[in-house]
VOVOBA-399677 format. One record per residue (C-alpha): residue number from 1; residue in one letter; x, y, z. Coordinates in nm, 4 decimals, decimal comma, always signed. Last residue first. Layout:
N
<NUM 'A' <X Y Z>>;
...
***
This chain:
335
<335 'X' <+3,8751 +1,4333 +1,6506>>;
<334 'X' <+4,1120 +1,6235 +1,8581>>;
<333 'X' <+4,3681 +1,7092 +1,5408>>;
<332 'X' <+4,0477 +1,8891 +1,3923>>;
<331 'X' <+3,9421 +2,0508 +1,6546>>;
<330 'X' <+4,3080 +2,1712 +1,7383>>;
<329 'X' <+4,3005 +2,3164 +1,4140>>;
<328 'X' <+3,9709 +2,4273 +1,3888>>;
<327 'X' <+4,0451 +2,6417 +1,7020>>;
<326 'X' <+4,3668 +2,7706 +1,5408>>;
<325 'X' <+4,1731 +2,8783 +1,1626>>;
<324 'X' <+3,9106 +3,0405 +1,4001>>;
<323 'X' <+4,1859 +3,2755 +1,5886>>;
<322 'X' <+4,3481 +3,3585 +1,3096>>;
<321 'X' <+4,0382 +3,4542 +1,1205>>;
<320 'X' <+3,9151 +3,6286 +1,3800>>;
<319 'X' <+4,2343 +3,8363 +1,4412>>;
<318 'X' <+4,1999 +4,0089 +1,0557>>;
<317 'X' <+3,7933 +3,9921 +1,1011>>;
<316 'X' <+3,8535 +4,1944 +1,3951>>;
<315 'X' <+4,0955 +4,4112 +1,2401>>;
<314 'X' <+3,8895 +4,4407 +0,9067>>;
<313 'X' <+3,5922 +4,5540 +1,1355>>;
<312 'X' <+3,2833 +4,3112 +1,3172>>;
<311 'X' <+3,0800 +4,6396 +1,2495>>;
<310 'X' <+2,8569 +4,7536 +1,5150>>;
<309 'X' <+2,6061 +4,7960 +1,2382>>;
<308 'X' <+2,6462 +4,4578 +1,0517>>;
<307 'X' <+2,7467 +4,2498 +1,3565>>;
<306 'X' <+2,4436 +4,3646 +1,5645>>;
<305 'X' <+2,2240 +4,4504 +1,2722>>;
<304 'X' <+2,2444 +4,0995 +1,1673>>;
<303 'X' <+2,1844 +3,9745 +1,5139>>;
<302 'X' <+1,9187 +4,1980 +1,6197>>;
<301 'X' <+1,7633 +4,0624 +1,2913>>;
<300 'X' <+1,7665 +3,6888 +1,3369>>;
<299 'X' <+1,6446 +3,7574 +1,6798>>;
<298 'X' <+1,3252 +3,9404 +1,5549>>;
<297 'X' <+1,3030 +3,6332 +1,3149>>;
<296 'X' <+1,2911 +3,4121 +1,6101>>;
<295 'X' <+0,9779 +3,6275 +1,7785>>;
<294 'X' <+0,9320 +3,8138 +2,0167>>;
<293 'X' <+1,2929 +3,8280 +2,1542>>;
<292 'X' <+1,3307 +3,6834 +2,4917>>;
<291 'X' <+1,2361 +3,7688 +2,8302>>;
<290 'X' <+0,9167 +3,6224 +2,7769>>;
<289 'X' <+1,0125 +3,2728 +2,7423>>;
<288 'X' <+1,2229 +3,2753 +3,1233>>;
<287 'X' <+1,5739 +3,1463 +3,1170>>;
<286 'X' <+1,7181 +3,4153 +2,8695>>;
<285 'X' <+1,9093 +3,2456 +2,5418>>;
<284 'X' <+1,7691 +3,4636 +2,2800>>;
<283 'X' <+1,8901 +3,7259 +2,5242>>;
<282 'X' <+2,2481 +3,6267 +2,5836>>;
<281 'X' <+2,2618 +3,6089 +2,2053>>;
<280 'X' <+2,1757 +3,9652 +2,1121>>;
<279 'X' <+2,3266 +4,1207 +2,4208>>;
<278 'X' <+2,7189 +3,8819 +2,2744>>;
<277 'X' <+2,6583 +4,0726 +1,9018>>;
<276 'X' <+2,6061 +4,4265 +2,0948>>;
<275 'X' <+2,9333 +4,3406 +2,2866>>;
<274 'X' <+3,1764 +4,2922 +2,0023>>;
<273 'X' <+3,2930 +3,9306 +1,9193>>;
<272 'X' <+3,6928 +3,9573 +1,8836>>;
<271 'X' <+3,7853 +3,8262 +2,2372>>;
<270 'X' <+3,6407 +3,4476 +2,1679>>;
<269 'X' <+3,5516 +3,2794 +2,5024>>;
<268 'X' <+3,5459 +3,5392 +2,7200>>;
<267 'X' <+3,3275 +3,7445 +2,4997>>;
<266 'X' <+3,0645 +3,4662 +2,4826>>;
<265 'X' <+3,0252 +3,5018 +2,8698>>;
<264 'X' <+2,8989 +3,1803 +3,0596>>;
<263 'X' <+2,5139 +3,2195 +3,0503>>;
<262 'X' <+2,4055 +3,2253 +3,4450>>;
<261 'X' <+2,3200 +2,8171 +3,6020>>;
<260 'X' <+2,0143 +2,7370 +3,6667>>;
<259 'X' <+1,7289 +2,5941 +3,4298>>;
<258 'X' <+2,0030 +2,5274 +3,1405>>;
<257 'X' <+2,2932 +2,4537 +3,3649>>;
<256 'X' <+2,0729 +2,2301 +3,5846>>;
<255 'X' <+1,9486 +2,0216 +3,2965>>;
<254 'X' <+2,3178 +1,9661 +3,1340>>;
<253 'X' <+2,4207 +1,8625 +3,5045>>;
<252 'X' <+2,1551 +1,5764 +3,4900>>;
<251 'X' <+2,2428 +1,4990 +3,1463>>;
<250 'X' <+2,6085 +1,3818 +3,2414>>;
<249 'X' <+2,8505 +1,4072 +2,9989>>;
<248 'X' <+2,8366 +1,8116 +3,0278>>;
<247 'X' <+2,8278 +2,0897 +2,8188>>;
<246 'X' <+2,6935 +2,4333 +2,8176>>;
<245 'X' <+2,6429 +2,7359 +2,6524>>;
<244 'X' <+2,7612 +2,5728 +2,2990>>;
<243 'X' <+3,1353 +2,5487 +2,1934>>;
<242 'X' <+3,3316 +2,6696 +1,9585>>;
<241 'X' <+3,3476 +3,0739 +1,9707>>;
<240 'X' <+3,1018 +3,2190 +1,7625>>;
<239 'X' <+2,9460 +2,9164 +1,6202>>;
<238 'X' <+2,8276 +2,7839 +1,9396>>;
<237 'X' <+2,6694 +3,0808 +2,0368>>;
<236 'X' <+2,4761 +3,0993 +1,7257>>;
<235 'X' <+2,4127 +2,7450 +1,7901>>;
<234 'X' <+2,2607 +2,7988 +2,1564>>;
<233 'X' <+2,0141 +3,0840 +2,0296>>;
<232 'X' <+1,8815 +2,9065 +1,7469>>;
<231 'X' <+1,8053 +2,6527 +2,0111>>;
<230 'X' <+1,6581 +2,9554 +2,2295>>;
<229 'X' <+1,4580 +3,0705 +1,9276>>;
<228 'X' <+1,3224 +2,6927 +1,9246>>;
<227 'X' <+1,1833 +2,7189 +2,3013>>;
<226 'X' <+1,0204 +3,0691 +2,1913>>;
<225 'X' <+0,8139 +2,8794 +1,9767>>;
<224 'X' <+0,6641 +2,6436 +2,2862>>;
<223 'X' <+0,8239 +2,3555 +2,4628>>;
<222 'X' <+0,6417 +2,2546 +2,7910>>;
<221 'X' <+0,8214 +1,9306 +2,9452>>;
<220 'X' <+1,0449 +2,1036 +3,1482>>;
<219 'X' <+1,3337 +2,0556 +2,9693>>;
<218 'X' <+1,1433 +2,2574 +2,7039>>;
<217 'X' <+1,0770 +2,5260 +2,9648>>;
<216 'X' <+1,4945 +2,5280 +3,0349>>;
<215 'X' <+1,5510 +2,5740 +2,6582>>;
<214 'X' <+1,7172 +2,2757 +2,4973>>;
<213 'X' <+2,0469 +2,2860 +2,2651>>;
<212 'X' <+2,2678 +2,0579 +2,4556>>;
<211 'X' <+1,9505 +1,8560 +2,5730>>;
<210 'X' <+1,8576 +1,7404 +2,2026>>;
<209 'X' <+1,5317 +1,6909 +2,2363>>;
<208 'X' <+1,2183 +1,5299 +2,4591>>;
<207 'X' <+1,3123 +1,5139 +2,8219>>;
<206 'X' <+1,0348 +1,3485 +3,0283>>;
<205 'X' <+0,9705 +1,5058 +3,2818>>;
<204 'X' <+0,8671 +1,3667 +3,6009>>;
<203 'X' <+1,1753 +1,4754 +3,8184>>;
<202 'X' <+1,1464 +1,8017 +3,6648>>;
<201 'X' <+0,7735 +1,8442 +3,7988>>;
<200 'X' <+0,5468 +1,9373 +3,5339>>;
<199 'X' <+0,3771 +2,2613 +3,5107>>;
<198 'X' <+0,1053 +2,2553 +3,2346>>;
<197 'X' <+0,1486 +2,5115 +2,9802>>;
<196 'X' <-0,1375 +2,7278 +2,9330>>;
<195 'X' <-0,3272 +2,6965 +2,5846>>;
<194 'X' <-0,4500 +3,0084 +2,3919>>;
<193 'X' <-0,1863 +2,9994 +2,1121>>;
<192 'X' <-0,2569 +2,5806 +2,0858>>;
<191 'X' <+0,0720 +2,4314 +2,0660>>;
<190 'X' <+0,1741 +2,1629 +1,7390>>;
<189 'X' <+0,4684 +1,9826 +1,7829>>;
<188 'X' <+0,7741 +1,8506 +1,6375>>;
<187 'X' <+0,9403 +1,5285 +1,7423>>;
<186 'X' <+1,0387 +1,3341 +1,4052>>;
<185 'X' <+1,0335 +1,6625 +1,2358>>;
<184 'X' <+1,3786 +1,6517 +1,1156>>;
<183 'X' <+1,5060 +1,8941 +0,8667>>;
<182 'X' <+1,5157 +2,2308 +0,8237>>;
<181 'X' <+1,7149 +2,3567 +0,4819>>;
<180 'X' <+1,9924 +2,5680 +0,4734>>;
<179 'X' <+2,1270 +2,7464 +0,1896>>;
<178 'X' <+2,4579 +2,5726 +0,0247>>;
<177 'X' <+2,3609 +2,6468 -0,3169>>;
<176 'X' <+2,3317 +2,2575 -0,3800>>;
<175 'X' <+2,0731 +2,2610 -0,0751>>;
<174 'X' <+2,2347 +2,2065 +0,3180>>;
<173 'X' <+2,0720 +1,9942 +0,6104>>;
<172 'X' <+1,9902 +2,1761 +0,9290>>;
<171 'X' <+1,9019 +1,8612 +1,1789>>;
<170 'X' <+2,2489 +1,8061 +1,2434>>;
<169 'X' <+2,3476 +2,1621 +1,3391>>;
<168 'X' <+2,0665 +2,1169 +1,6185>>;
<167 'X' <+1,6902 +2,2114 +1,6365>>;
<166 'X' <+1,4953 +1,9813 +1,7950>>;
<165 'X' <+1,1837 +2,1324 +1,9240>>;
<164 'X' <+1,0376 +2,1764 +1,5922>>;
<163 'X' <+0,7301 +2,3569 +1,7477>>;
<162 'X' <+0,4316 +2,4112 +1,5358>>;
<161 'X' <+0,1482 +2,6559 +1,5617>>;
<160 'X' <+0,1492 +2,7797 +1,2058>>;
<159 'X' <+0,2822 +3,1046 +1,2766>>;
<158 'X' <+0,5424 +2,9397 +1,4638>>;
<157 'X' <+0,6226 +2,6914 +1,1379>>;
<156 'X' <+0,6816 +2,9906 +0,9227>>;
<155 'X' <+0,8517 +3,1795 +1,2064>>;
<154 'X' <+1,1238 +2,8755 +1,2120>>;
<153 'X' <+1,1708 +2,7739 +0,8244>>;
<152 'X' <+1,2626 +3,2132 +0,8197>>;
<151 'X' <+1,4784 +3,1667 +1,1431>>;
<150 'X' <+1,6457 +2,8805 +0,9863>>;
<149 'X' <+1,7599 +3,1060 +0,6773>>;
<148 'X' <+1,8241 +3,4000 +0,8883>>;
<147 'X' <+2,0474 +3,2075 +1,1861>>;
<146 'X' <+2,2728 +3,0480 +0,8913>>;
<145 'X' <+2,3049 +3,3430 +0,7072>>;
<144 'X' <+2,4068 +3,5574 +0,9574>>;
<143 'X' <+2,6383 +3,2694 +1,0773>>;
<142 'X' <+2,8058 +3,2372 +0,7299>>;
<141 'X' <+2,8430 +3,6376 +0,7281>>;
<140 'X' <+3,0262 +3,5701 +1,1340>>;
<139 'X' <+3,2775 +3,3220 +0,9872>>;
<138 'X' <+3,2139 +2,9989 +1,1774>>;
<137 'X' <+3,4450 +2,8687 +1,4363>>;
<136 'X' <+3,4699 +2,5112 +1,4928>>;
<135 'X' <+3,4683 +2,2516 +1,7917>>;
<134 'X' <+3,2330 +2,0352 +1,6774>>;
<133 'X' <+3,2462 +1,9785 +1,3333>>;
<132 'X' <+3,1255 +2,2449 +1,0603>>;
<131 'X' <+3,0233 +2,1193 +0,7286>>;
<130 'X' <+2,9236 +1,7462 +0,8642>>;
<129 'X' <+2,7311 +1,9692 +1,1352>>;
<128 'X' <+2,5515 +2,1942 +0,9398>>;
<127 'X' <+2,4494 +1,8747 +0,6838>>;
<126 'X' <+2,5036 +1,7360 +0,3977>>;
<125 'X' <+2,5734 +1,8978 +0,0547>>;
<124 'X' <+2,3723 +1,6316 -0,1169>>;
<123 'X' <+2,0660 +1,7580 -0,0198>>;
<122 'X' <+1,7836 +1,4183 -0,1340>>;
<121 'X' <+1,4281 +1,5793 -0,1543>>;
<120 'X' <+1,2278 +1,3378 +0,0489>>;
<119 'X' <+1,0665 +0,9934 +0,0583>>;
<118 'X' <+0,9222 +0,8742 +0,3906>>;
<117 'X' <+0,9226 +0,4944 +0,5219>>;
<116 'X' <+0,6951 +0,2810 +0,6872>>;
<115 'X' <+0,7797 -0,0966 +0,6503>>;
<114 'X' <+0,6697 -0,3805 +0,3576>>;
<113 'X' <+0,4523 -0,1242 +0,3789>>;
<112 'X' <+0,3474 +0,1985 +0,4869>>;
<111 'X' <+0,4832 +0,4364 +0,1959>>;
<110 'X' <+0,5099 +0,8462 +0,2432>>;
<109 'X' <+0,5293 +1,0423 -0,0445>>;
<108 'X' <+0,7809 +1,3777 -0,1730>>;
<107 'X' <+0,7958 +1,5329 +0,1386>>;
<106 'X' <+1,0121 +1,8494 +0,0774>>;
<105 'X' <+1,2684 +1,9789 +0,3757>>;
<104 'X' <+1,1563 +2,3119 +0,5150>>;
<103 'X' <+1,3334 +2,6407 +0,3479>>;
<102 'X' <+1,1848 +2,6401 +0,0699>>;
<101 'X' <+0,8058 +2,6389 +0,2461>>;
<100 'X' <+0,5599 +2,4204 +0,2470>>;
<99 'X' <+0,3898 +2,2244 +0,5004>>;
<98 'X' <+0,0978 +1,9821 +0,5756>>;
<97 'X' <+0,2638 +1,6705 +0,3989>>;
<96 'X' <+0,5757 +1,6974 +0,6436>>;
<95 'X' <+0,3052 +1,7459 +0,9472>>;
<94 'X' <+0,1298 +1,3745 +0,8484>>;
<93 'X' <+0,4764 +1,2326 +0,7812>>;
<92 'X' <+0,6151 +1,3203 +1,0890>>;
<91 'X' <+0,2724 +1,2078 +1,2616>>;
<90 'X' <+0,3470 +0,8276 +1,1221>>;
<89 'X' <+0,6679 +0,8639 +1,2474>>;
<88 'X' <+0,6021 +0,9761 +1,6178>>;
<87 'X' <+0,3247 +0,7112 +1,6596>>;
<86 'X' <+0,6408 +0,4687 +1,5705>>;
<85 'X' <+0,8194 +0,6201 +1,8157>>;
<84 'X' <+0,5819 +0,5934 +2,0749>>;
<83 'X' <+0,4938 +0,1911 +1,9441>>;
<82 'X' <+0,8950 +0,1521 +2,0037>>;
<81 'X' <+1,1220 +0,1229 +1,7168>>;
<80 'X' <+1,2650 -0,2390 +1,6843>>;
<79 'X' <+1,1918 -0,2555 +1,2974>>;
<78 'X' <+1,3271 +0,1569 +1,2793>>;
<77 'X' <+1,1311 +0,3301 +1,0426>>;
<76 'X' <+1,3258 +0,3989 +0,6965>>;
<75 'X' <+1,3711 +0,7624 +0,6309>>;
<74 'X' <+1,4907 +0,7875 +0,1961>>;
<73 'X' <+1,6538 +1,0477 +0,0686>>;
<72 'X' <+1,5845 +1,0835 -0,3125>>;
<71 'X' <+1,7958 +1,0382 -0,6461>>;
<70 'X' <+1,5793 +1,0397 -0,9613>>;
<69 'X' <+1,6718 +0,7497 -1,1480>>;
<68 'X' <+1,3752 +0,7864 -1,3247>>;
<67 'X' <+1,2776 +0,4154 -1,3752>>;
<66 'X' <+1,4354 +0,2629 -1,0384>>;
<65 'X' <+1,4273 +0,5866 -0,8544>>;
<64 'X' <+1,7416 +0,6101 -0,6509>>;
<63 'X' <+1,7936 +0,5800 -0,3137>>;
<62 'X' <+2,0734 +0,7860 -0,0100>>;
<61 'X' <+1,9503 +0,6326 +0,2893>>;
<60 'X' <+1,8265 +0,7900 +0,6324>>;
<59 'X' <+1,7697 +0,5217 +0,9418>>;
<58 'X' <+1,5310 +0,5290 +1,1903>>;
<57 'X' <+1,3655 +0,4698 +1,5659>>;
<56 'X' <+1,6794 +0,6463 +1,7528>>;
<55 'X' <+1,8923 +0,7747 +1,4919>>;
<54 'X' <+2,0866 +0,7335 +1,1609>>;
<53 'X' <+2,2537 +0,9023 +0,8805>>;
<52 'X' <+2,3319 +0,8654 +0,5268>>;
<51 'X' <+2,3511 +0,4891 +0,4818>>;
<50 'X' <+2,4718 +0,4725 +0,0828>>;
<49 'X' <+2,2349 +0,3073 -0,1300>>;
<48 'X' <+1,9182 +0,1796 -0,1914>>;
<47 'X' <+1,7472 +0,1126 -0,4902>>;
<46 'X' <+1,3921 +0,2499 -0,5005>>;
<45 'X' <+1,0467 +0,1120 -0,6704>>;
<44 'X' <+0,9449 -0,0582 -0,3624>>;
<43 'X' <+1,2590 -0,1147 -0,1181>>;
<42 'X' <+1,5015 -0,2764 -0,3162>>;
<41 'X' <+1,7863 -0,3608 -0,1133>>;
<40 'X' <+2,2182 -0,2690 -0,2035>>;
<39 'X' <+2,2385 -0,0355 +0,1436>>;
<38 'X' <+1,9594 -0,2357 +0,3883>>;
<37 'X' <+2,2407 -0,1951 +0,6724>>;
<36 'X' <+2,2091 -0,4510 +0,9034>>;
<35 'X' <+1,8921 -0,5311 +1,1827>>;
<34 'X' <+1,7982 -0,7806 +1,4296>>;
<33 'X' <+1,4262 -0,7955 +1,4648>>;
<32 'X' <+1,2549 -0,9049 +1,7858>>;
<31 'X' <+0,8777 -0,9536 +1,7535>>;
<30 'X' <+0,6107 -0,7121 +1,9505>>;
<29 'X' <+0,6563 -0,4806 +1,6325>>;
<28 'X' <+0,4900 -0,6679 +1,4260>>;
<27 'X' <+0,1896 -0,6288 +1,5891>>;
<26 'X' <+0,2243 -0,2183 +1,5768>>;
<25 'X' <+0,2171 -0,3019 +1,2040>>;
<24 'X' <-0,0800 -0,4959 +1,1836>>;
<23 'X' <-0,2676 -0,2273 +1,4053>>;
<22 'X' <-0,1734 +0,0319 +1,1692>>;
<21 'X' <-0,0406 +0,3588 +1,2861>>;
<20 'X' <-0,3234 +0,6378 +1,2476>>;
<19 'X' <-0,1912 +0,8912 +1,0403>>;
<18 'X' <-0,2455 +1,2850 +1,2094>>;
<17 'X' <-0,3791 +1,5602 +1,0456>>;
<16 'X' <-0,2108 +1,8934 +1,0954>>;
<15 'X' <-0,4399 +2,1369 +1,3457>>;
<14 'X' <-0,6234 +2,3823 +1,1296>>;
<13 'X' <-0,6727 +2,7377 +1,2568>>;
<12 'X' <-0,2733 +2,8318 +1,0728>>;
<11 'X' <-0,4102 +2,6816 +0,7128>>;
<10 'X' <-0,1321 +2,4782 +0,6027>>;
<9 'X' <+0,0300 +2,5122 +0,2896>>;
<8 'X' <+0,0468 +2,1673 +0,0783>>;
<7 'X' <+0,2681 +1,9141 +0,0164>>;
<6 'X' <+0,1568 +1,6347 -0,1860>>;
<5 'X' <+0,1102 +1,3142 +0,0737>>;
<4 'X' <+0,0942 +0,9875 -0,1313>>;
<3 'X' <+0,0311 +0,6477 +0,0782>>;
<2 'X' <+0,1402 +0,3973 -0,0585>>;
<1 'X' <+0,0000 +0,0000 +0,0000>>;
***
C-alpha cells in the first residue's frame, strides 16, 4: 500500500492531520528484529544506497528511482522502534505533507509497507554539522546566514502553531547552493496559542530533544516557539566561539545549567565578538520565554544589525580569522 502526501500550505486554525499507525504493524513490532544496513535492497520502486545518517527509531539512505533514477533520501522506520516512536513517524509524515516552504525539507510520499518509510528531496551537501564539526568557528556572514535562513523555516512553522523542538546543526541539512534547509520533524509539535502550559515536575519530565540545545521550559516538558529561538540561540553561540552554553557528559548537570546556572560570557571565550553581538545572544538564550525576543526572526535581525552595524571591522575579522583557523586546528587534530 502507498500512501501519497503532496505538500500543501497549512491553514494556521487547522491542526495537521495525524496517520493512524496500523494495528498490523504495531503487531509486528512485539517480535525481535535484528537489523544490518539495507544499502544494495530494493525497497518498492527504489534502490538503496549509501547509509546517510541514523537515529533512535530510523535510518536515512541515499535511493534512486528505479525508472527515473531520480535520487531521493529515503527515512526507513526503525523494525525495533517503540509503538511511541512509531506514533512519532506516522505524525512526521502527516506534518511533512501539511507544510511548504523552501526552506523546510520536501515530502515527496510516504509508503506503509513492507515498513513505513518517507521519501524526500535528497541535499547532497550534507548537513551543518558534517560542514562544521564540533569545535569550529564559523565566519560571522556564514552565521548571519545560517540564523536568517532557519529563522525564516522557524517563524513559518510558529505562525502555524508548530514547534520543531529539535533544532541542532544536524538537523539543518544544506541545498546545492549551500542554503539551509530544516530537517527533522520526528518530534515537532503543534501548541494551541490560547493553551497554558502545564507545570510538570522536573523529576517527572520526560526530556524530549537534544539537551545541549534545549531551553529550560522545554526541559520542562512545555516547549513552545520561543523554546526553538533559544536553540537558534545555543548554535549561534556555538558558532562564535566553539562550543555551545553548556556541556556536560552527564544529562543531569546539562538540565541544571540550562534551568540554573548564568550564561557563561561569549566574549570570554572568543575576544573579537563585540558586545552588541554577545546582548543579542544572551537574550535569545534568557531562562524565562518572555524575556526573549518576540519572535525568532526578531532575533535573526538583532543579530544581523548587531554584527552589521557595530561592524565586526577588518581588524577583527583580521584576528578572527586567526583565531578560528587555530580552534579548527586543534578541533580537527582532537577528533
Amino acid at each position: 500500500m502507498i500512501t501519497m502526501l503532496p505538500a500543501q500550505g497549512v491553514d494556521e486554525t487547522v491542526t495537521p492531520p495525524t496517520i493512524p499507525v496500523p494495528q498490523v504493524f504495531l503487531d509486528l513490532l512485539q517480535t525481535e528484529n535484528k537489523e544490518g544496513s539495507r544499502s544494495g535492497e530494493t525497497l518498492g520502486d527504489y534502490l538503496l544506497g549509501d547509509l546517510l545518517g541514523t537515529g533512535g527509531s530510523a535510518e536515512v539512505y541515499l535511493a534512486e528511482h528505479r525508472a527515473t533514477h531520480k535520487q531521493v533520501a529515503i527515512k526507513i522506520l526503525s523494525e525495533c522502534a517503540t509503538f511511541e516512536q512509531t506514533e512519532f513517524f506516522f505524525n512526521e509524515a502527516a506534518l511533512l505533507a501539511s507544510l511548504s516552504h523552501s526552506r523546510i525539507v520536501h515530502l515527496l510520499a510516504f509508503h506503509e509497507y513492507p515498513v513505513p518509510y518517507l521519501v524526500m528531496n535528497y541535499l547532497p551537501s550534507g548537513t551543518l554539522r558534517q560542514q562544521h564539526p564540533e569545535g569550529s568557528i564559523v565566519p560571522p556572514h556564514m552565521i548571519i546566514n545560517y540564523v536568517r535562513q532557519t529563522a525564516a523555516a522557524l517563524q513559518y512553522l510558529h505562525d502555524h502553531h508548530i514547534v520543531h523542538r529539535d533544532i541542532k546543526p544536524e538537523n539543518l541539512l544544506l541545498d546545492t547552493d549551500h542554503s539551509v534547509i530544516v530537517g527533522d520533524f520526528g518530534i515537532a509539535t503543534t501548541v494551541s496559542p490560547e493553551s497554558q502550559p502545564e507545570e510538570i515536575a522536573l523529576d517527572d519530565a520526560v526530556v524530549v530533544g537534544t539537551p545541549k540545545y534545549m531551553a529550560p521550559e522545554a526541559i520542562e516538558g512545555h516547549a513552545q516557539p520561543a523554546s526553538d529561538q533559544y536553540a537558534l540561540g545555543a548554535l549561534a553561540y556555538e558558532w562564535f566561539c566553539g562550543t555551545p552554553p553548556f556541556t556536560s557528559d552527564f544529562l543531569a548537570c546539562l538540565i541544571y545549567q540550562h534551568t540554573s546556572q548564568p550564561l557563561p560570557s561569549l566574549r570570554e571565550k572568543n575576544e573579537h565578538i563585540p558586545q552588541a553581538v554577545e546582548k543579542v545572544i544572551a537574550r535569545a538564550l534568557a531562562k524565562e520565554p518572555e524575556n526573549r525576543f518576540p519572535s525568532v526572526t526578531a532575533f535573526a535581525s538583532a543579530l544581523e544589525r548587531a554584527v552589521t552595524h557595530h561592524q565586526i571591522t577588518a581588524i577583527h575579522l583580521q584576528h578572527w580569522d586567526e583565531y578560528g583557523q587555530s580552534a579548527n586546528d586543534q578541533s580537527a587534530r582532537s577528533r
